[in-house]
N, C-alpha and C positions, 0 to 999 in steps of 0.2 A: 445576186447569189453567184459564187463560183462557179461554173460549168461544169467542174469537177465532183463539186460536192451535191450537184444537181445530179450528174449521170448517175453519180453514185446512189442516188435519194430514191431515184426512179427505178433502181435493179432492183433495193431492196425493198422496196415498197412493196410487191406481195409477199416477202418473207413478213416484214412487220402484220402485214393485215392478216395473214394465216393464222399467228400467235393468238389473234382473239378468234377465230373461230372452233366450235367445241368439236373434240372428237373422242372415237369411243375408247370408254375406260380398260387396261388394261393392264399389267404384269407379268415383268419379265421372268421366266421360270428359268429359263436357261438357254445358254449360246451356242449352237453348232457350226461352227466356220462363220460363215457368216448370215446363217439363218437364225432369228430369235423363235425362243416359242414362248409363249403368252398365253398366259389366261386372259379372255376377256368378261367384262361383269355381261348378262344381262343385258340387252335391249329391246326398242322397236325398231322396226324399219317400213318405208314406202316402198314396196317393188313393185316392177312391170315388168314384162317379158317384153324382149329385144323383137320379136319373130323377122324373117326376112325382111319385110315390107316396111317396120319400124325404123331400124337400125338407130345406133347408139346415140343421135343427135333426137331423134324425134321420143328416145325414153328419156333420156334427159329432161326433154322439155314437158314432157307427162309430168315427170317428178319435179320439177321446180313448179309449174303449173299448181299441184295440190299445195306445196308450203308456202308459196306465194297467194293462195288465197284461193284457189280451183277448186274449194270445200264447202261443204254443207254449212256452213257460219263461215266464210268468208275472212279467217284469219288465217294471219302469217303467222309463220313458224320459223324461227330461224334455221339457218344453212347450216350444216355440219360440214365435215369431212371425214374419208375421203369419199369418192362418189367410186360406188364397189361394181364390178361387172364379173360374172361367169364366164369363167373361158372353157366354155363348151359350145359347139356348133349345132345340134339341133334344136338347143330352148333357150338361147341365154336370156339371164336377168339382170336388171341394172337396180343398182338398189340406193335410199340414203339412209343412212343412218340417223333417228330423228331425235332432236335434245333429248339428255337424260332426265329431266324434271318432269318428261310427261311421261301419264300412266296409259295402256290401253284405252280405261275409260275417258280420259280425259281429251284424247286425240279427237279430232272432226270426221268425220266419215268423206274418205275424197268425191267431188261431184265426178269424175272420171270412171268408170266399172273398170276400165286399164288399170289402174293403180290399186295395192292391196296395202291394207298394215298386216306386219308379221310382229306376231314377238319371235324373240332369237335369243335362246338359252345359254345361261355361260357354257365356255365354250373354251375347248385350248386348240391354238391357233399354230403353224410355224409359216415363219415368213422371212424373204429377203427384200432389203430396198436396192434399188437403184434409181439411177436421175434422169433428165434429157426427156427427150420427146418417149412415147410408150408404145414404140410401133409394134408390130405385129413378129418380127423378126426379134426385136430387144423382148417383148414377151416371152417370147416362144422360148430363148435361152435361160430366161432366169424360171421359168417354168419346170424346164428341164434340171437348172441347178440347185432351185429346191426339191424338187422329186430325188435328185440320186441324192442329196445330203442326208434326207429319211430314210433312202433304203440302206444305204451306209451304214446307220447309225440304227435298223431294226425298227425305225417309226413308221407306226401304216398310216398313211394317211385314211381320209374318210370324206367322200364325197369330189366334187368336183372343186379345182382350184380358183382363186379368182384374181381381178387385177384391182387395185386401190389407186387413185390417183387424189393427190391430196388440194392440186395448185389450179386456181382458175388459166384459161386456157392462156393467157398475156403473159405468165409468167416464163422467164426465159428458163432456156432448156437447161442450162449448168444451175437452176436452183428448184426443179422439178423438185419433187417428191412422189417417185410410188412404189408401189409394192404388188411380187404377186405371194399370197396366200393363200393356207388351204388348212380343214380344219385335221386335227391328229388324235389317234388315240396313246397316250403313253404308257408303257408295258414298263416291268420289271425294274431297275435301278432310278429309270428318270420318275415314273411315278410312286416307288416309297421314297423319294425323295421331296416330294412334293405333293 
């Protein structure tokens, strides 16, 4: 094989493997600079809270634990994206979003008491992406640059924001995907509009 069409094979290879994996449904309502807001349908989610002594590597591995099989019936569940975390410092939560085909009842009860299912109500979202690694400083900016695009624009937001990262961790930084989001309520023009 070409060396060329190798390196190239090997960049994109987790964009191609992203493509099959499911993520949650949604619709775009409308574009503000460069924040979307979106309805999203309807879901479940596994969550565990972050607490200090956890931290983001050890909820992760709670939560891949339970879909990989850490369940009262020892089935797998396929991986979604993206793997969602609260950006808040005194509770956060790491969450996944679990296929759309299952119901409450149909889910496993996790063997872990860490990990919880949620349902999660439709829901409208605003959000900006960017790429690259998800540090704590490139967060904190696009946190900030969704926040004043709402206040800008007279959208309150409603609860705490969070960060979405879509790409297992091999994937290089210029084809990253994530996002920080936070949920909105919409007032006047945007919602008789929608």
């Amino acid at each position: 094989m070409n060396r060329l069409l190798y390196i190239v094979l090997l960049l994109l290879s987790p964009v191609l493997m992203a493509a099959d994996i499911e993520e949650p449904r949604w619709e775009l309502i409308d574009k503000l600079d460069q924040v979307e807001l979106r309805r999203y349908a309807p879901s479940i989610q596994a969550v565990t809270e972050l607490g200090s002594s956890a931290g983001t590597s050890s909820g992760f591995r709670l939560l891949a634990g339970y879909i990989f099989g850490g369940n009262e019936r020892a089935q797998s569940i396929a991986m979604t994206a993206p793997v969602q975390e609260t950006l808040e410092k005194t509770r956060p939560v790491m969450a996944f979003t679990l296929p759309a085909e299952y119901s409450m009842e149909e889910l496993p009860t996790p063997n872990d008491e860490r990990v919880s299912l949620v349902e999660v109500p439709q829901r409208t979202v605003a959000a900006v992406r960017f790429s690259g690694w998800a540090t704590g400083g490139k967060v904190a900016r696009m946190q900030r640059k969704l926040l004043a695009t709402l206040a800008t624009h007279g959208i309150e937001s409603v609860g705490v924001p969070v960060l979405n990262q879509y790409n297992p961790p091999w994937t290089a930084p210029f084809l990253r995907r994530n996002e920080v989001s936070v949920e909105v309520v919409l007032g006047g023009d945007l919602a008789a509009a929608h």
